[in-house]
C-alpha positions in Angstrom: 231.4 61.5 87.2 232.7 58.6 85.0 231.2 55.2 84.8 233.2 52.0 83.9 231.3 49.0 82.6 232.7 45.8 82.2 229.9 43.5 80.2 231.5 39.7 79.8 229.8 36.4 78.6 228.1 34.3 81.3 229.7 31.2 81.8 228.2 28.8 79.7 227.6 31.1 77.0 229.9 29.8 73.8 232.5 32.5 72.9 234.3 31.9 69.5 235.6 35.5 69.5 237.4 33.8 72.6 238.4 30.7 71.0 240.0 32.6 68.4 242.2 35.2 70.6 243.2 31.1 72.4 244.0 29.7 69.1 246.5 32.6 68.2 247.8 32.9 71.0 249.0 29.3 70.9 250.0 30.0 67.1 252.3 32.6 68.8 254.2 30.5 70.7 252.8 31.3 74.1 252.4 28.2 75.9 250.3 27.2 79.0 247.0 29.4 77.7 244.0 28.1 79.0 240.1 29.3 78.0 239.7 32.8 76.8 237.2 34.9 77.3 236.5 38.1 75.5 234.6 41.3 77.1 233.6 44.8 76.1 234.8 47.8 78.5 232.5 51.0 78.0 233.2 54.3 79.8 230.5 57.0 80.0 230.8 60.2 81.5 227.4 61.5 83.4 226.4 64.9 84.9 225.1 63.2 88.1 227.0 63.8 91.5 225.9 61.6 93.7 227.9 58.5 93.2 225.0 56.1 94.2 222.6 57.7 91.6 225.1 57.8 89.6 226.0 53.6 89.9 222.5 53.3 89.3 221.7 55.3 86.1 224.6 53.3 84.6 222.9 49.8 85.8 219.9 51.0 84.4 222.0 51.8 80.7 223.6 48.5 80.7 220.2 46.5 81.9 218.2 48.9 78.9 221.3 49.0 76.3 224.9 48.4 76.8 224.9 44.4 78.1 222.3 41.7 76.9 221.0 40.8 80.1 220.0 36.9 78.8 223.7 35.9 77.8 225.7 38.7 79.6 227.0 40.1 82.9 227.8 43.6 83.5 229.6 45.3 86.3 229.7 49.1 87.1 232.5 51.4 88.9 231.6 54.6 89.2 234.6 57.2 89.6 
């Protein structure tokens, strides 16, 4: 089975990487961009079957490794 993992900032959390992408995107000429937000998306392949066991050995990856839990969010989607 393959897990996707989204990890993103929490809201609140400053994000210059963010601010940046914002800031050249307006230097491009594209108009109308509001707050940007930047995220890390992490696929891992697993042996496990069972696509509940599965969702959770991921959560457990991202709450031991993959996201900081104090300023980030992850979500899983197992396939």
């Amino acid at each position: 089975m393959k897990a996707k993992v989204h990890v993103t900032l929490k809201h609140g959390v400053l994000d210059p990487q963010g601010k940046a992408v914002g800031h050249a995107l307006e230097s491009l000429g594209f108009k109308g961009v509001g707050e940007v937000r930047v995220g890390r998306f992490i696929e891992v392949e697993l042996s496990e079957n069972d696509p509940a066991k599965a969702k959770a050995e991921a959560e457990d990856m991202c709450r031991k490794l993959l996201a900081n839990t104090v300023i980030e969010n992850f979500s899983v989607e197992v396939i």
